[in-house]
matplotlib code that plots the C-alpha trace (Angstrom):
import matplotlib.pyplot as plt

x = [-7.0, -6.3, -5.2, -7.9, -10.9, -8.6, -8.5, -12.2, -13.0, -10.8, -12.2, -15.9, -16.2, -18.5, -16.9, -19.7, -19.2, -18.4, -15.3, -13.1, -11.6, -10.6, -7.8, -5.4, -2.3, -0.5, 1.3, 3.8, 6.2, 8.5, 9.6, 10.2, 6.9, 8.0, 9.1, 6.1, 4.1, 6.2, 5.4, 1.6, 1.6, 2.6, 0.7, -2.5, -1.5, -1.0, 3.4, 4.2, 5.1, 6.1, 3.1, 2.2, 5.0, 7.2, 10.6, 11.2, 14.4, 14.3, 12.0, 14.2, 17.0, 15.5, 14.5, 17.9, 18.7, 16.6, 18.1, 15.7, 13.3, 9.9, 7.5, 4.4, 2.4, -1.0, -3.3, -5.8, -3.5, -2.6, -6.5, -7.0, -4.2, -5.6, -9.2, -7.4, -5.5, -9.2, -10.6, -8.5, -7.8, -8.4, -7.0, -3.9, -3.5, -4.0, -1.3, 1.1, 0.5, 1.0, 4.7, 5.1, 5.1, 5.1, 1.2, 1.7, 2.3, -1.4, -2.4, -5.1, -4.5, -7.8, -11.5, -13.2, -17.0, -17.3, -19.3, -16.3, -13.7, -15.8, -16.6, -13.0, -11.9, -14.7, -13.2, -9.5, -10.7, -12.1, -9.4, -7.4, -9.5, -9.8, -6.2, -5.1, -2.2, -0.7, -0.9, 0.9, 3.6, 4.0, 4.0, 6.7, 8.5, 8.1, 9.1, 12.2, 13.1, 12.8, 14.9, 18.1, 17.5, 17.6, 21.0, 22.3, 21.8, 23.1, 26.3, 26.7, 26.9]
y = [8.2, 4.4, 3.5, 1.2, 4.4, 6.4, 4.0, 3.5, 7.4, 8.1, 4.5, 6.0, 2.9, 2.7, 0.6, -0.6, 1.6, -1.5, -2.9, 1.1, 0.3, -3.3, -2.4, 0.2, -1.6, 0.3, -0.3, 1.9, 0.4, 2.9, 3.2, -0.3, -1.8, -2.3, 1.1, 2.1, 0.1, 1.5, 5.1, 4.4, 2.4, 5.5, 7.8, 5.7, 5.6, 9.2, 9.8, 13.1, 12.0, 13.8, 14.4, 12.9, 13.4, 14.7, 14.0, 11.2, 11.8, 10.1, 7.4, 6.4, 6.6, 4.1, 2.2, 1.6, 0.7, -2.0, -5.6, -7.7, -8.1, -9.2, -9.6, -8.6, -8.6, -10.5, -11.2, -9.0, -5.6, -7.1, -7.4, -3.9, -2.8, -4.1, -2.4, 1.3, 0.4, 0.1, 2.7, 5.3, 3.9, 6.8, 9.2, 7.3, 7.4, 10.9, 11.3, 9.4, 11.3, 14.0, 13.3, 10.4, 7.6, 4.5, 3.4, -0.1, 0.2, 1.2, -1.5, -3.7, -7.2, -7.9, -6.1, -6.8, -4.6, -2.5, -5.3, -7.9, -5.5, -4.7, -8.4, -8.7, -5.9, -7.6, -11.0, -9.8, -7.8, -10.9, -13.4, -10.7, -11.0, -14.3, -15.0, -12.1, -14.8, -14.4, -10.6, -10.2, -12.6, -9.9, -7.1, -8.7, -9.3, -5.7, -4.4, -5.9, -5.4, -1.7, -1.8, -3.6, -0.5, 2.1, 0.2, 0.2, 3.6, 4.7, 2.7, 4.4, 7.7]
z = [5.5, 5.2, 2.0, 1.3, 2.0, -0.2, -3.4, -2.9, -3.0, -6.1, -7.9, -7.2, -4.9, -1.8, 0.8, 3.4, 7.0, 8.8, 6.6, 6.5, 9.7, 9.2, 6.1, 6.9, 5.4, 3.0, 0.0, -2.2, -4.8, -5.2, -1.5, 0.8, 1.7, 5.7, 6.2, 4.5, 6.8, 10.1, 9.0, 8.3, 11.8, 13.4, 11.7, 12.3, 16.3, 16.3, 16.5, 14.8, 11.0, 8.0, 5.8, 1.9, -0.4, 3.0, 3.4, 0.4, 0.6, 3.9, 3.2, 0.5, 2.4, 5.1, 2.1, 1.0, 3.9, 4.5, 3.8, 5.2, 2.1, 2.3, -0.9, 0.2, -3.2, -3.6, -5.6, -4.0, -4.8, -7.9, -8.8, -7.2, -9.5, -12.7, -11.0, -11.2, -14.2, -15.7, -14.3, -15.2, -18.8, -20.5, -18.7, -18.0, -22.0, -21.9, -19.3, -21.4, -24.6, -23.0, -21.5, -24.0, -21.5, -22.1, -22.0, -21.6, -18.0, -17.5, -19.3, -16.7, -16.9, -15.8, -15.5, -12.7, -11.8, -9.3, -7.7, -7.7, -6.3, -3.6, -2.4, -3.1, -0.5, 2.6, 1.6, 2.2, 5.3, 6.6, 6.2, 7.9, 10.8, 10.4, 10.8, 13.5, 15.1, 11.2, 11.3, 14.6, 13.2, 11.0, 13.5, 15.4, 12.5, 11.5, 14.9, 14.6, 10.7, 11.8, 15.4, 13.0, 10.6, 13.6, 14.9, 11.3, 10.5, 13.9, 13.4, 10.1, 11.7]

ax = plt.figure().add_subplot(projection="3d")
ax.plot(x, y, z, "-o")
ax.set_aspect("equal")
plt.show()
């Protein structure tokens, strides 16, 4: 399931039929976000991948690997953090009484309705498909960020 369907489901979120297709970029801060990308790429074109929570030790393996650094963070999945980070307030405090965490990471920086988020996820979709020349520019650039990794990793061996 794309990343995008998935935060929807768990944020009680209806994302219209037409706009679950057009987001399938993923994002996970604790792993590299390219190799992240190249694995959800290949799971979404159907090459046998390691499942959820599968073979981390890999993944951050690549991940340290990887020098070629590119800060992907927006303000859209900034807002959509702050959207979670809001959502699940209460139980996030709950969680972190209960293995005394920190609470402040949970902390939203914003509040945003279920209405904003929403229009927020069709405008990202559609400057996406707006600007399709941009997204193959990164693509190509992913394509080869992942080949140096592969030569790397086999010249390490």
């Amino acid at each position: 399931m794309p990343l995008i369907q998935d935060f929807c489901t768990k944020a009680d979120l209806t994302l219209h039929s037409r706009m679950k297709d057009t987001s399938i970029k993923t994002a996970n801060l604790s792993f590299d976000h390219d190799v992240i990308e190249a694995i959800n790429n290949a799971v979404n074109l159907g090459f046998e991948m390691m499942g959820p929570h599968e073979s981390n030790d890999i993944i951050n393996l690549l991940s340290s690997k990887m020098t070629t650094t590119t800060n992907k963070s927006s303000t859209f999945l900034f807002d959509i953090k702050s959207y979670v980070d809001a959502y699940f307030w209460e139980s996030n405090q709950n969680l972190c009484k209960q293995y005394s965490l920190n609470q402040t990471y949970f902390v939203p920086s914003r509040s945003f309705s279920k209405q904003e988020i929403l229009d927020m996820i069709v405008h990202e979709a559609q400057k996406r498909s707006l600007h399709k020349s941009t997204i193959i520019e990164n693509y190509r650039i992913l394509s080869a960020m992942m080949i140096e990794l592969c030569i790397k990793i086999a010249n390490s061996n």
